[in-house]
C-alpha positions as CSV (number, residue, x, y, z in Angstrom):
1,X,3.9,18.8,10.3
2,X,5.8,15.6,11.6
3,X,2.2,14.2,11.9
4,X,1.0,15.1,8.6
5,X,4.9,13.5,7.0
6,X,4.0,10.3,8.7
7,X,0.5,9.7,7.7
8,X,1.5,10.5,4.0
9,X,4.1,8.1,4.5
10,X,1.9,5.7,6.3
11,X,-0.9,6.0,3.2
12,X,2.0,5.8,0.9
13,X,2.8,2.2,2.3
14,X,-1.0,1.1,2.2
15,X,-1.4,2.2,-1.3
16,X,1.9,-0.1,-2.4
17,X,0.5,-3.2,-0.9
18,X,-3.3,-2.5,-1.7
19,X,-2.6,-1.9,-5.0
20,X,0.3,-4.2,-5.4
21,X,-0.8,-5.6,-8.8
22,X,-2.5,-2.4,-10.4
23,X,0.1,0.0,-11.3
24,X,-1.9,2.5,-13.2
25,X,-4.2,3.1,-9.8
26,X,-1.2,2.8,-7.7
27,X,0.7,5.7,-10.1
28,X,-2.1,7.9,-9.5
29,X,-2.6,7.7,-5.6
30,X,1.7,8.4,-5.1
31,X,1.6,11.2,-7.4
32,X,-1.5,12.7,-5.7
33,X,0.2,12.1,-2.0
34,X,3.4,13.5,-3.6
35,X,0.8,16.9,-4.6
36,X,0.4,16.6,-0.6
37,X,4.0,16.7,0.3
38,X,4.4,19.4,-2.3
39,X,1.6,21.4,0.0
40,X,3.1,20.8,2.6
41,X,7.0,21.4,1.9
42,X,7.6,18.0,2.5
43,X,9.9,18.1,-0.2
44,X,12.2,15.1,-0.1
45,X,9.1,12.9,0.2
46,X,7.2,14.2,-2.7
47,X,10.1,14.0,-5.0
48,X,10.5,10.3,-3.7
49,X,6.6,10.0,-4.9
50,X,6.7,11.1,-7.9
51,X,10.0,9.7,-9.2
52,X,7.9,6.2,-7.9
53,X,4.5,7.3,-9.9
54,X,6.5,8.3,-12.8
55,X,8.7,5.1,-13.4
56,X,5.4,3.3,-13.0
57,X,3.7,5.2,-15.7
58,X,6.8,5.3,-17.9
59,X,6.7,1.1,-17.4
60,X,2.8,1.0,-18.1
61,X,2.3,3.9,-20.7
62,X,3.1,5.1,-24.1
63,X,5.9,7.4,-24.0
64,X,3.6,10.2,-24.7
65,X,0.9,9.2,-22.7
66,X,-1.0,12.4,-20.6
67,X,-0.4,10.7,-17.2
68,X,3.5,10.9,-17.8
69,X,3.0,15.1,-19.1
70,X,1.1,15.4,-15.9
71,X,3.6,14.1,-13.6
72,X,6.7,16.0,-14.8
73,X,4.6,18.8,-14.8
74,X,3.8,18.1,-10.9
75,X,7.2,17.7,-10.3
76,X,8.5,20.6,-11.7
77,X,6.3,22.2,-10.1
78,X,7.6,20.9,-7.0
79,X,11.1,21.6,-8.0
80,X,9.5,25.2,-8.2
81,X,8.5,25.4,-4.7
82,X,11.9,23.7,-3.7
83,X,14.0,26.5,-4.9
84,X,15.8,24.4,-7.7
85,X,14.7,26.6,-10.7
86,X,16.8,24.7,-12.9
87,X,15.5,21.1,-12.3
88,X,11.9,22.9,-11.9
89,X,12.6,23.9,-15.8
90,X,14.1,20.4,-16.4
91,X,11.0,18.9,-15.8
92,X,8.3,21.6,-17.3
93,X,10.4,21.5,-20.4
94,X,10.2,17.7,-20.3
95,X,6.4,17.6,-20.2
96,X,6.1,20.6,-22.4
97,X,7.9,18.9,-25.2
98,X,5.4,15.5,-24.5
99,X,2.4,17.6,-24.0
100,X,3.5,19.1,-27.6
101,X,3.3,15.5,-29.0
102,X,-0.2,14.4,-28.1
103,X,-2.3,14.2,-31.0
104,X,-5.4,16.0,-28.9
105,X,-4.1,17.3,-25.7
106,X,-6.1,17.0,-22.9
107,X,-7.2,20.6,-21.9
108,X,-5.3,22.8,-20.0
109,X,-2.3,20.4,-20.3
110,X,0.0,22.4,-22.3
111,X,-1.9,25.6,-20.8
112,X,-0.8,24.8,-17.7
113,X,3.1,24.6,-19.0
114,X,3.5,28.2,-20.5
């Protein structure tokens, strides 16, 4: 496990600089590597993921936007997995309420809430 924390970590630190200047790609790859820490109980390090992949969405995208549904839904699912019901609903209710706002959800968006 120590192994699979640090090259996470490692590919975390790669995508930062690779993608230094393109913050929609670079929101995508954390919050997939914080799906791997999720996977892996690597708890701490996925919520440190996706709080990153979500502030750059919420700085790039409409308030709204799917990528920003799709991330609290990620991390309340890993607030789920955690233990911490109450932050787990925090977040699904969050994304719930944005995925309820999209003119034309994407599919299974909303599905994937209730």
């Amino acid at each position: 496990l120590h192994l699979a924390r640090e090259s996470v970590l490692n590919y975390a630190a790669r995508v930062r600089r690779q993608y230094a200047d393109a913050d929609p790609i670079r929101a995508h790859l954390l919050r997939a590597l914080g799906q791997v820490c999720t996977r892996l109980d690597l708890f701490d390090e996925g919520r440190a993921l996706f709080d990153e992949s979500l502030a750059l969405f919420e700085r790039t995208t409409a308030e709204d936007d799917p990528d920003r549904v799709q991330t609290l839904r990620v991390m309340g699912q890993l607030e789920y997995h955690a233990g911490d019901y109450p932050r787990a609903a925090e977040y699904l209710e969050r994304a719930l309420a944005l995925a309820r706002a999209l003119e034309e959800p994407a599919p299974g968006d909303v599905a994937g809430l209730a």
